[in-house]
N, C-alpha and C positions, 0 to 999 in steps of 0.2 A: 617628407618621409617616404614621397611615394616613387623620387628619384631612388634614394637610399636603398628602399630595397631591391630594386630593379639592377643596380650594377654592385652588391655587395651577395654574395655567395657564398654557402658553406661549401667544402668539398673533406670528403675521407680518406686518410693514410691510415692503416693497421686502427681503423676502429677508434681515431683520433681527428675530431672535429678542426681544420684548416680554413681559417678564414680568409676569404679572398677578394681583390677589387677588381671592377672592371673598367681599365683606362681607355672610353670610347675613343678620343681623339688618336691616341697609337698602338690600339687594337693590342692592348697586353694585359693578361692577367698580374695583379700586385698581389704576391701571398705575406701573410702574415709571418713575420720570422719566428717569432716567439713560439708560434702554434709550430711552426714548422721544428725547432728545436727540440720543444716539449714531447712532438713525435716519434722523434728519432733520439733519442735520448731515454725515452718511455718514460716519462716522471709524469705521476699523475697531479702535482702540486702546480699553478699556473706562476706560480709569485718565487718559485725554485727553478722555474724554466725560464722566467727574466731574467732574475739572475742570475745563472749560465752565459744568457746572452750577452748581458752585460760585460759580465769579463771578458766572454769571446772576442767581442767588438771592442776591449780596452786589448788584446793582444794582438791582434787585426789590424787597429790605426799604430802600434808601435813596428809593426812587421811592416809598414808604410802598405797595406793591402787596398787595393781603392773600390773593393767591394763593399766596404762601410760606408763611404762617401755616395755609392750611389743608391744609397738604401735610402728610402722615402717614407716619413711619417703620413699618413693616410687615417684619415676618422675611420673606425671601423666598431661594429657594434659587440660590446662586452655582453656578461653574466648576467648584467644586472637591467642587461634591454639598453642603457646607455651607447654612445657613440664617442669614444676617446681616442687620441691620437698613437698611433701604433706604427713600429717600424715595421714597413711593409718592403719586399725586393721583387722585382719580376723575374722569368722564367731561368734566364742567364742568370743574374746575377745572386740567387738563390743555390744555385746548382755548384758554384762560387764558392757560396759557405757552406753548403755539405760537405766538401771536398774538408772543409777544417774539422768538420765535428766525429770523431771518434766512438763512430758507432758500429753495432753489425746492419741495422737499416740502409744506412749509407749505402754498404758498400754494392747495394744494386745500381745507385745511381753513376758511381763514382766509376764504377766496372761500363757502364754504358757512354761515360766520359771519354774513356780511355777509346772504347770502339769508336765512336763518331768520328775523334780527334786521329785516330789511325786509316781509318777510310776517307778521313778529307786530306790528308798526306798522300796516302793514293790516288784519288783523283787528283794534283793536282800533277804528278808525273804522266798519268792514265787517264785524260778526260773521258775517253771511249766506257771507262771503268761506272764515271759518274751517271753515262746518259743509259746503262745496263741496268744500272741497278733503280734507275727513276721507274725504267721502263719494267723490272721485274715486281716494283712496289704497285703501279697501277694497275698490273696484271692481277696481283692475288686483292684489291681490293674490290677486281670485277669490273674494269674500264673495257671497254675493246677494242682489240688494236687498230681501229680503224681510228678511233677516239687518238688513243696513244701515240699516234701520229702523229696526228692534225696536235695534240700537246705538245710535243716534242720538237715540234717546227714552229709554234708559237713561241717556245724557249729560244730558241735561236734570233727570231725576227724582235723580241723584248729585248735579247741582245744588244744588236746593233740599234738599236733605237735609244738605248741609253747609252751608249759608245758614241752617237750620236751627240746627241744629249751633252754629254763631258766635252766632247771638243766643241762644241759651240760656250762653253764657259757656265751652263746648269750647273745647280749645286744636288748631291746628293742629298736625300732625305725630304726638307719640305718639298723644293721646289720640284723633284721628279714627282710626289703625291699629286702635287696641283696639276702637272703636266699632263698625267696621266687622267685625272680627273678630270681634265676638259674633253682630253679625248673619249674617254666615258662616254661623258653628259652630250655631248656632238654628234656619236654613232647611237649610243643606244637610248637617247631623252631621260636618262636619271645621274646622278652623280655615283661615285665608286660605294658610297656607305648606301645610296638609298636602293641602289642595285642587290648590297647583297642583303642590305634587309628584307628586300623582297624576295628574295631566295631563302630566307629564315637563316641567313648564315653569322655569325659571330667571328669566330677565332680561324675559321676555314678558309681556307683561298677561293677567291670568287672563281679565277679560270679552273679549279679540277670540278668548277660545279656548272661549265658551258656546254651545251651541247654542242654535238659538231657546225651547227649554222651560227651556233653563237662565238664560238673562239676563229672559224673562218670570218665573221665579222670584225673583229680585235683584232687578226691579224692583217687584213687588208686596213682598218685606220691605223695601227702602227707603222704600217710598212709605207703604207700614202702619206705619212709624217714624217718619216724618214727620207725619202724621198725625195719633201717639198722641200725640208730642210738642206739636203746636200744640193739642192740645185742655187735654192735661194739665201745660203749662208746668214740665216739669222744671227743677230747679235746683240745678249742681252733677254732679260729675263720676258718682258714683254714683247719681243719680238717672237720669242720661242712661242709662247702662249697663242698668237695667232696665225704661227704654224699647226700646234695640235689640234687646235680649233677647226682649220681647213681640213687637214685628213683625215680627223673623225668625222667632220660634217660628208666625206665622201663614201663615207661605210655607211654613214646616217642617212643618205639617198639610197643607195643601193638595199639597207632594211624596208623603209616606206616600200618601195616595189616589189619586195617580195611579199611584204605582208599586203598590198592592193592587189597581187596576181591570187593569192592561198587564200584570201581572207583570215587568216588567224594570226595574231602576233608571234612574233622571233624571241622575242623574250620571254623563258622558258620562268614560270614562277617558282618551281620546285628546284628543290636541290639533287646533287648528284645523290643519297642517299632511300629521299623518297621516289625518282623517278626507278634508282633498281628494284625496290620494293614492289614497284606497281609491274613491274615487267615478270617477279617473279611470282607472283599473286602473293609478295607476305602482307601487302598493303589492305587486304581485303580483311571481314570481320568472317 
């Protein structure tokens, strides 16, 4: 039970309880469809908010919709403290079926669908478009641009290292995880998830939570991967592996000496939230 609670959450739409999963392994929240419909629908009946669903998801698999198909029964805890099998969707494929359901709720999500989907049409005529507005988003959440940089050129250098990556024959999804995860564990001695546990982070990107010695690290083991790769034409999934392995382990020397010169570790525990706090005294009692 003491898993259960740990990755099962409630969260709040208009004062309506959303029960939610947390899929450690691919770092995605699973919401409850049913709470979700019940929300947006407002019906305070939970067993008139199934069946809604119901039919939805019997008009859905005739529309050939493949939003149904990737909705996932997940245990999730009911009314009565029990744990029963529940269609749950994550964040995509949720946003999916709002787009179906005929509400006035909807239509804040459905309005911000539309935005996304029209500025990634833009950028993809206007890159310059994309790296404007990365850089206007870390501004107002309080990065500084000396940070916003040293980000912004770490974007590029993840680039080519998965560009990389593809023409050596990698497969997207697991295998760049594991790739990347050696080089982690290589440069900075923890793996990608024990990293950002240590940073208290969850659903957050590890890199908007690096300080500048820290993404200057990640970016010299990617770029040293990169590198060893084009000179040494790996091939094959194991050969890639200890490629990433060597140019993380070269960021991973270069750590050791700074932390033997400073005496104090590189590896910043806090996150990008609690270190601006402490900067602007809100962290204090």
């Amino acid at each position: 039970m003491k898993k259960e609670n740990k990755t099962n959450k409630i969260a709040i739409f208009k004062g309506k309880k959303i029960r939610r999963f947390w899929d450690e392994k691919h770092e995605k929240w699973h919401f409850s469809v049913v709470d979700v419909v019940r929300a947006l629908i407002q019906q305070v009946d939970y067993q008139t908010a199934r069946k809604y669903w119901n039919k939805l998801k019997e008009r859905l698999k005739k529309e050939g919709s493949e939003s149904v198909t990737k909705c996932h029964q997940l245990k999730m805890q009911a009314a009565d403290g029990k744990f029963y099998l529940t269609d749950a969707a994550d964040t995509e494929v949720m946003l999916r079926l709002i787009q179906s359901i005929p509400s006035p709720n909807a239509e804040p999500f459905k309005l911000w669908l539309a935005r996304v989907g029209y500025e990634r049409i833009e950028e993809t005529h206007d890159p310059e478009m994309a790296i404007n507005r990365a850089l206007n988003t870390y501004r107002k959440k309080g990065y500084s641009d000396d940070w916003i940089n040293q980000r912004l050129k770490s974007i590029e250098i993840r680039k080519a290292l998965t560009d990389e990556w593809e023409k050596r024959g990698v497969k997207q999804g697991d295998e760049f995880a594991i790739l990347t995860d050696d080089i982690t564990l290589a440069w900075a001695g923890m793996s990608t998830r024990e990293y950002k546990n240590y940073k208290g982070l969850k659903k957050d990107s590890l890199r908007d939570n690096m300080t500048n010695l820290e993404l200057v690290l990640n970016m010299l083991a990617e770029t040293a991967t990169t590198e060893i790769s084009e000179k040494r034409e790996p091939e094959g999934f194991n050969e890639n592996r200890r490629v990433a392995k060597e140019g993380g382990s070269i960021a991973g020397s270069a750590r050791k000496r700074i932390e033997a010169k400073t005496g104090r570790p590189v590896i910043a525990g806090q996150n990008f939230q609690i270190m601006k706090n402490k900067k602007t005294g809100q962290g204090k009692n």
